[in-house]
C-alpha positions as CSV (number, residue, x, y, z in Angstrom):
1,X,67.7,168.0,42.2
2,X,65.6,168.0,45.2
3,X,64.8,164.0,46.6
4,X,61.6,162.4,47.5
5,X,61.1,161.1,50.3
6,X,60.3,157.5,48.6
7,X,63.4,155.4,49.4
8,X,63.9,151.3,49.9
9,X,62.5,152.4,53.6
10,X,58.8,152.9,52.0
11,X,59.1,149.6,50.9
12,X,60.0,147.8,53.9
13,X,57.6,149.8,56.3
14,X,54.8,148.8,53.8
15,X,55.9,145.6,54.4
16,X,55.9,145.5,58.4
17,X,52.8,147.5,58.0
18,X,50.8,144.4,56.2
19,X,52.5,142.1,58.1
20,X,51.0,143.3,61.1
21,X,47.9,144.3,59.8
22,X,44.9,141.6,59.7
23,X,45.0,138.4,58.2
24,X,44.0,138.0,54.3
25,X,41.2,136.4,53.7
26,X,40.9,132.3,53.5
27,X,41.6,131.0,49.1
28,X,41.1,128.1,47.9
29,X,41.4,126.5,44.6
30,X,40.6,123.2,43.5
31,X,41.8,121.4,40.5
32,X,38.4,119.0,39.4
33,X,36.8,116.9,36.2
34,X,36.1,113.4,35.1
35,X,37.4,111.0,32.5
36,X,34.8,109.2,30.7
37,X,35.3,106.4,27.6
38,X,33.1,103.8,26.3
39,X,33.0,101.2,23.5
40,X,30.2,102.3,21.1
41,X,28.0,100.7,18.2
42,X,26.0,102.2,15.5
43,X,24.3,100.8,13.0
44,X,24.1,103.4,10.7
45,X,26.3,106.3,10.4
46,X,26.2,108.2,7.2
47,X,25.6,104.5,5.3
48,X,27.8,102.7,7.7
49,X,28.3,100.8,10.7
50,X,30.7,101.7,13.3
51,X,32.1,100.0,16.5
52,X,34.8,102.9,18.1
53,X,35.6,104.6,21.3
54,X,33.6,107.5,22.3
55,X,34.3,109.8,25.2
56,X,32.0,111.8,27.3
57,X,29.0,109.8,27.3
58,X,27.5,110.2,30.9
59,X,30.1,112.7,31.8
60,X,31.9,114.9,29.6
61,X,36.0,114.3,30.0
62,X,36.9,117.5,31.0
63,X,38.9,118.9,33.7
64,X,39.2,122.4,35.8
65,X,40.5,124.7,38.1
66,X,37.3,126.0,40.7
67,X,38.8,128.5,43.0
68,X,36.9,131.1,45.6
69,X,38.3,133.9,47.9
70,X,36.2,134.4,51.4
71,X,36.0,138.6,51.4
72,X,34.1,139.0,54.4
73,X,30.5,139.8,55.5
74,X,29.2,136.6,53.2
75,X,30.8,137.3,50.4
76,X,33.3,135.2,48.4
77,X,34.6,136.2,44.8
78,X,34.9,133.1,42.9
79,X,36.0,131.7,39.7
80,X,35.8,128.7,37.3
81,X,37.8,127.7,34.1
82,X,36.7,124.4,32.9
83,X,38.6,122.9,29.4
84,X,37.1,119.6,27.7
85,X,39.5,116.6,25.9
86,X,39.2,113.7,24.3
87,X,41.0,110.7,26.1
88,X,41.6,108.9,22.7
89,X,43.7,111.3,21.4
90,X,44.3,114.3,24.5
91,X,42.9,116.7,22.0
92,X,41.5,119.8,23.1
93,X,37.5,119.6,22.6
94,X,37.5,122.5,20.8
95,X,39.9,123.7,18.6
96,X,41.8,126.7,20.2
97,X,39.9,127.1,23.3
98,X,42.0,126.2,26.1
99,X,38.5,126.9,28.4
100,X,36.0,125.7,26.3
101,X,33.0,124.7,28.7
102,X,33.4,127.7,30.9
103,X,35.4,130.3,32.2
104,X,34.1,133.0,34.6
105,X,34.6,135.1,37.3
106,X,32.6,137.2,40.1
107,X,30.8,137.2,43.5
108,X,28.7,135.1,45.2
109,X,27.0,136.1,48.4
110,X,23.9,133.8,50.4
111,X,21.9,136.7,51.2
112,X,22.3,138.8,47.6
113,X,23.1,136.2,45.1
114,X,25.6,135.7,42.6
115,X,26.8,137.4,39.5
116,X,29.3,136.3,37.0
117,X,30.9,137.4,33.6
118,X,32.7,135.2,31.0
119,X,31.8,132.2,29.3
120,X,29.1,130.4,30.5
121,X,26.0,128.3,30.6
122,X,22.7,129.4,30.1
123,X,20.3,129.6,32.8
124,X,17.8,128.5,30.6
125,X,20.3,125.3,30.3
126,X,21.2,125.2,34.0
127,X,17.8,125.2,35.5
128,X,15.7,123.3,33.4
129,X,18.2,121.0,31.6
130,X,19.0,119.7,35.0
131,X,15.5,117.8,34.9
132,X,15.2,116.3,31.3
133,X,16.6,113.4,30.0
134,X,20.0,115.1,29.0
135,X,20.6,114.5,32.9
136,X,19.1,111.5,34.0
137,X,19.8,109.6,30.7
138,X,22.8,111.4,29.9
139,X,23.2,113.6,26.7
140,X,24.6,111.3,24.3
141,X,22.1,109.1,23.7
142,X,19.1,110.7,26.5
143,X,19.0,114.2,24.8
144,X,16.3,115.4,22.9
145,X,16.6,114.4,19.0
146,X,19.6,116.4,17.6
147,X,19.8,118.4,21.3
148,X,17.2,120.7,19.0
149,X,16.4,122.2,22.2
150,X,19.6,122.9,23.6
151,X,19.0,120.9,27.0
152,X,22.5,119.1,26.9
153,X,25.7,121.3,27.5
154,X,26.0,121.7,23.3
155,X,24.9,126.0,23.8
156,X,27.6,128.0,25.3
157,X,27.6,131.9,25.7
158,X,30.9,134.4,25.5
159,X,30.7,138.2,26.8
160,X,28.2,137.1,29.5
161,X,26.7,138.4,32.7
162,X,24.7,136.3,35.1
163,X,22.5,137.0,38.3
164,X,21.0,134.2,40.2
165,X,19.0,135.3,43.2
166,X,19.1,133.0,46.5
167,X,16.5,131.0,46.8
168,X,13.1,132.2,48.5
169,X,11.1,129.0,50.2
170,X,12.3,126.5,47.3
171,X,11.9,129.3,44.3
172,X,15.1,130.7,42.7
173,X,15.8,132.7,39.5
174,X,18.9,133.7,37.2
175,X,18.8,136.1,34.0
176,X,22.0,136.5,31.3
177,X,22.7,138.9,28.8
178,X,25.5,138.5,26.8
179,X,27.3,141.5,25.5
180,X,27.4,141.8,21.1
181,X,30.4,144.3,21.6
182,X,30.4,145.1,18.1
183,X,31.4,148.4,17.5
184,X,28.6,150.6,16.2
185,X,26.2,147.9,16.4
186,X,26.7,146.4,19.9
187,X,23.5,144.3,19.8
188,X,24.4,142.5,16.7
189,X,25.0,139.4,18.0
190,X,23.5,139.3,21.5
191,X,22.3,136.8,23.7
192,X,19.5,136.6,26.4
193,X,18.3,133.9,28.5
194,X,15.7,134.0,31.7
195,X,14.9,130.7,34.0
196,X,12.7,130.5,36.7
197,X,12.8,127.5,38.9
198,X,11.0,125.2,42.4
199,X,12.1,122.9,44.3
200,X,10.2,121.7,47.5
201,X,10.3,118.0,48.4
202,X,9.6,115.3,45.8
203,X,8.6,118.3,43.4
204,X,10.9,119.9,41.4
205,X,9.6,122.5,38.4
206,X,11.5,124.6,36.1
207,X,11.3,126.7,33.6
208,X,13.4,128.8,30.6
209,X,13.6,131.0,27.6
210,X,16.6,131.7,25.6
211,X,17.5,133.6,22.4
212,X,20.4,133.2,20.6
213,X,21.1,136.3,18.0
214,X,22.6,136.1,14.8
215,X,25.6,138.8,14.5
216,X,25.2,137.8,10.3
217,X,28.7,139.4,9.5
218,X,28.8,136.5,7.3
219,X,26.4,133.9,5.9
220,X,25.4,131.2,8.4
221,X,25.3,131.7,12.1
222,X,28.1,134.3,12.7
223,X,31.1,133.3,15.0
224,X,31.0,136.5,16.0
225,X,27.8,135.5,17.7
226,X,27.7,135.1,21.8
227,X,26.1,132.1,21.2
228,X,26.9,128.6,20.0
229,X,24.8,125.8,19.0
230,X,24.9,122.2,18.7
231,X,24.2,122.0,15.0
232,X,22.5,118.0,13.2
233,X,20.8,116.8,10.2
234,X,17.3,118.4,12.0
235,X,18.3,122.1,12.1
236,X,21.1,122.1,8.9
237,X,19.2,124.1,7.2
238,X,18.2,126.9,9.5
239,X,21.5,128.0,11.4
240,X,21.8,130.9,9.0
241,X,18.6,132.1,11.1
242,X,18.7,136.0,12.0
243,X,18.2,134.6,15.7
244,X,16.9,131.0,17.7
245,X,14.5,131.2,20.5
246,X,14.3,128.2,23.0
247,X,11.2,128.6,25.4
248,X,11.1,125.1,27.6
249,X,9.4,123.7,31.2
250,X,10.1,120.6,33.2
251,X,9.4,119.0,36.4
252,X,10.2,116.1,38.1
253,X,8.7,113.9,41.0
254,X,9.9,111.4,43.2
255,X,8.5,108.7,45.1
256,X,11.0,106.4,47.2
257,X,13.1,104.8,44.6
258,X,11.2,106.2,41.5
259,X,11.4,109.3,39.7
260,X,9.2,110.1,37.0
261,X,9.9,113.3,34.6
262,X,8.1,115.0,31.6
263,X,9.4,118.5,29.8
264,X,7.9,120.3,26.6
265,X,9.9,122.3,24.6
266,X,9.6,125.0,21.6
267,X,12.5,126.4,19.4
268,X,12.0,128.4,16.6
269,X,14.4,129.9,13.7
270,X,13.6,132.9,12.6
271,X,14.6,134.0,8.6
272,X,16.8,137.1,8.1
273,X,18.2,139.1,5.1
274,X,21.1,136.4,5.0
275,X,18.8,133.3,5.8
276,X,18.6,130.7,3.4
277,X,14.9,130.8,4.1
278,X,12.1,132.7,4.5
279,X,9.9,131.1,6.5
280,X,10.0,130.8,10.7
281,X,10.8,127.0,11.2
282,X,9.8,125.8,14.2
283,X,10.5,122.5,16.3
284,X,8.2,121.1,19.1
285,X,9.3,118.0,21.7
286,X,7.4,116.3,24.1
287,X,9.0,113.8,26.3
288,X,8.7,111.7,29.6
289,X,11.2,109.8,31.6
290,X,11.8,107.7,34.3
291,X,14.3,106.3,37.1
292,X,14.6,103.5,39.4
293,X,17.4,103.0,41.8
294,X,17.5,99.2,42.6
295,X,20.1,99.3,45.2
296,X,22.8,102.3,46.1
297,X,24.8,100.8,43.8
298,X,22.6,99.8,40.7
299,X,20.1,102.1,38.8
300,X,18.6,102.1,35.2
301,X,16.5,104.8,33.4
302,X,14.5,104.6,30.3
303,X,12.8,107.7,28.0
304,X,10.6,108.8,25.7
305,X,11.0,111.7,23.6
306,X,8.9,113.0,20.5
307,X,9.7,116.0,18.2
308,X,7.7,117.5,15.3
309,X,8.9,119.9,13.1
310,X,6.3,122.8,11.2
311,X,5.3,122.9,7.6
312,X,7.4,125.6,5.9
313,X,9.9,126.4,3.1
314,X,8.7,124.1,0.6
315,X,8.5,121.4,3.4
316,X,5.1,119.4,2.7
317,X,5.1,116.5,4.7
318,X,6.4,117.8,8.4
319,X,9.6,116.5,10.1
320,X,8.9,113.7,13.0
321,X,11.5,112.1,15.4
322,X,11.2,109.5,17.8
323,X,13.7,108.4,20.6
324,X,13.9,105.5,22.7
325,X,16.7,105.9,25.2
326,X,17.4,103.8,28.2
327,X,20.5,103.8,30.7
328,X,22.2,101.1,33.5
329,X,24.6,102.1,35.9
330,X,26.6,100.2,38.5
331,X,28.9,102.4,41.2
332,X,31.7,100.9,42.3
333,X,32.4,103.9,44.4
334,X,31.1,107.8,44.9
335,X,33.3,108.8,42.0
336,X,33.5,105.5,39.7
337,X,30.9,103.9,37.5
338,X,29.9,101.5,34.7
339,X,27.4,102.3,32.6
340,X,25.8,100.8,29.6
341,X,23.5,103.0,27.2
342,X,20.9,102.2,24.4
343,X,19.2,104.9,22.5
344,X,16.7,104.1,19.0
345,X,15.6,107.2,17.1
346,X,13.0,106.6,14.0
347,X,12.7,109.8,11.9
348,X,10.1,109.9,9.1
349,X,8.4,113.0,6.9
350,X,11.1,116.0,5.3
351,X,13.4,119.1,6.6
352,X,15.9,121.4,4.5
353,X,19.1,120.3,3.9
354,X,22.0,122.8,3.9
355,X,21.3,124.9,1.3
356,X,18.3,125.7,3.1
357,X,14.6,126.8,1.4
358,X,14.2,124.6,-2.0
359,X,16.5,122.0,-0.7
360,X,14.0,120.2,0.5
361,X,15.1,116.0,2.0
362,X,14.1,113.3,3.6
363,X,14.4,113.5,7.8
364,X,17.4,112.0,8.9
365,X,17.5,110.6,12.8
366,X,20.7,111.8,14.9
367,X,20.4,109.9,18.5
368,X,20.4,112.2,21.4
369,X,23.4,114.6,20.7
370,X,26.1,111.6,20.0
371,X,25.1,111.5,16.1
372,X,25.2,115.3,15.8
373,X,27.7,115.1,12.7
374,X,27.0,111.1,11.3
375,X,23.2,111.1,11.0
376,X,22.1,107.6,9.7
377,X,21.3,107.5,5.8
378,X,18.2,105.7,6.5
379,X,14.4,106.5,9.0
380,X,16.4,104.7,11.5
381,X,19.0,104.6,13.9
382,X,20.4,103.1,17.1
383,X,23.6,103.3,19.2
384,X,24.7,101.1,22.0
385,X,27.5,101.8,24.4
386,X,29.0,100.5,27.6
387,X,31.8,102.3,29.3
388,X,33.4,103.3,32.3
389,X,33.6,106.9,34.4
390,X,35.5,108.2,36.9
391,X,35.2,112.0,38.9
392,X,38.1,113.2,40.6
């Protein structure tokens, strides 16, 4: 049999060859997260008061590996996988997902922008939650009622592909689509999100629209979905919706030690051939907020948000939340802080329970996104915390 001419000397003059060839490229990876645990009251949880230990409050505990690779020419291929835990127990934050916040990969470049694919964020969440109380007021009690709106980090996307430009004199935008990938049907399921946003100065302006498809494989909203949804005792009875559709805007403005905020918001859930309703429900928030910063070391924030909910499905008397929330923080360092939180939520008028249309009940109030799953059995409920983080 006649030899090739591949022998163990290929191998080592590939070698020499890449050894003398240019250098590789400059990698980097860096291993990042925060740890964040406070002792919490509530005065009403599903009939009950409850003093416990609650993680994540002003930063969720999570941890990650953020890695990029310089290719050349302003260009860097990049990477993020990002898993949550809970401190009080070291249990994942989701239930086999290793990566539950994110996990992407792709390229970034100043003068094209950047495109990635996995699970992500929306930019819908990442450009205009940024500026609404889910931020400055942290999620857990500073969210809208119930996160309806999806402005705290409670709506996560698989299969997904993002582009967000570079920014043009203070103006930059991002758009996602997120891949069904269901075989004869590969839009069952999809997911598309747009956000627009400004930044000049003491102005910052944003804007975002996002719609979650239902894959309805099954009754409820489909885990074969992209999407997922923080679900509470104001939307129960819609997530078998064929799809949700978040349209919000927000802006911010700040003077010296001040910052003042307002942000509207619109979500509706639109009935299917597997809803348990038939009529669109929609949800409406207003809400304002403020900051001051007393010293580098000491700030406080307080907020405002109102949500009303439309006539429909047997639903007479319309669904109405009210939220209080207010925040104190004092930095020991850049990377540790104590915080205290207060948030008040008064609900009043009716919604659907679970078994959606002709199940119609009295509102429930869920405080920020903290009360997604223990709603109080009464108009009423407040939650107090004070706790400690640290960033590493």
């Amino acid at each position: 049999m006649k030899k090739t001419g591949f022998g163990p000397g290929i191998f080592v003059a590939a070698g020499a060859a890449l050894i003398a060839g240019p250098a590789f490229a400059q990698s980097s990876v860096t291993l990042y997260g925060a740890v964040d645990d406070a002792i919490t009251y509530v005065n009403n949880q599903n009939g009950h008061s409850n003093v416990y230990l609650r993680q994540g409050n002003v930063y969720a505990s999570k941890f990650g590996l953020q890695g990029k690779e310089d290719l050349g020419g302003g260009t860097l291929a990049i990477f993020d996988l990002q898993n949550g835990f809970d401190p009080n127990s070291g249990a994942l934050q989701t239930n086999g997902l290793i990566f539950n916040r994110q996990a992407y990969v792709g390229l970034q470049n100043r003068s094209v922008g950047q495109l990635t694919l996995g699970r992500q964020y929306t930019p819908y969440y990442q450009f205009v939650g940024p500026l609404t109380g889910s931020n400055w007021l942290t999620g857990a009690t500073g969210a809208h009622p119930g996160d309806i709106d999806g402005l705290d980090t409670t709506v996560r996307i698989n299969n997904s592909a993002i582009y967000t430009s570079p920014t043009w004199y203070g103006v930059q935008a991002s758009a996602m689509y997120a891949f069904g990938g269901i075989a004869g049907s590969t839009g069952k399921g999809q997911t598309w999100s747009t956000a627009l946003r400004y930044a000049n100065g003491p102005v910052s302006l944003a804007a975002g629209y996002l719609r979650m498809d239902n894959a309805a494989l099954t009754s409820g909203f489909d885990t074969s979905s992209t999407a997922s949804f923080g679900k509470s005792s104001l939307n129960t009875g819609y997530v078998s919706a064929r799809a949700v559709q978040h349209v919000a805007v927000a802006g911010n403005y700040t003077i010296g030690n001040v910052m003042l905020g307002a942000s509207y918001s619109n979500v509706e859930y639109l009935a299917g051939g597997k809803s348990l309703f038939g009529t669109t429900a929609v949800f409406n928030t207003w809400a304002a907020l403020a900051t001051y910063r007393f010293t580098p070391a000491f700030d406080v924030g307080g907020g405002f948000a109102y949500t009303l909910a439309s006539k429909a499905n047997g639903v007479t008397s319309a669904a109405r939340y009210e939220q209080v929330s207010l925040k104190e923080t004092y930095h020991l360092s850049k990377r540790t802080s104590l915080y205290a939180l207060q948030g008040y939520q008064h609900a009043s008028g009716q919604t659907l329970g679970a078994n959606g249309a002709g199940d119609v009940v009295e509102a429930s109030p869920s405080v920020g996104d903290s009360q997604n799953s223990t709603p109080s059995s009464t108009h009423s409920q407040f939650v107090g915390m004070a706790g400690i983080a640290l960033l590493f």
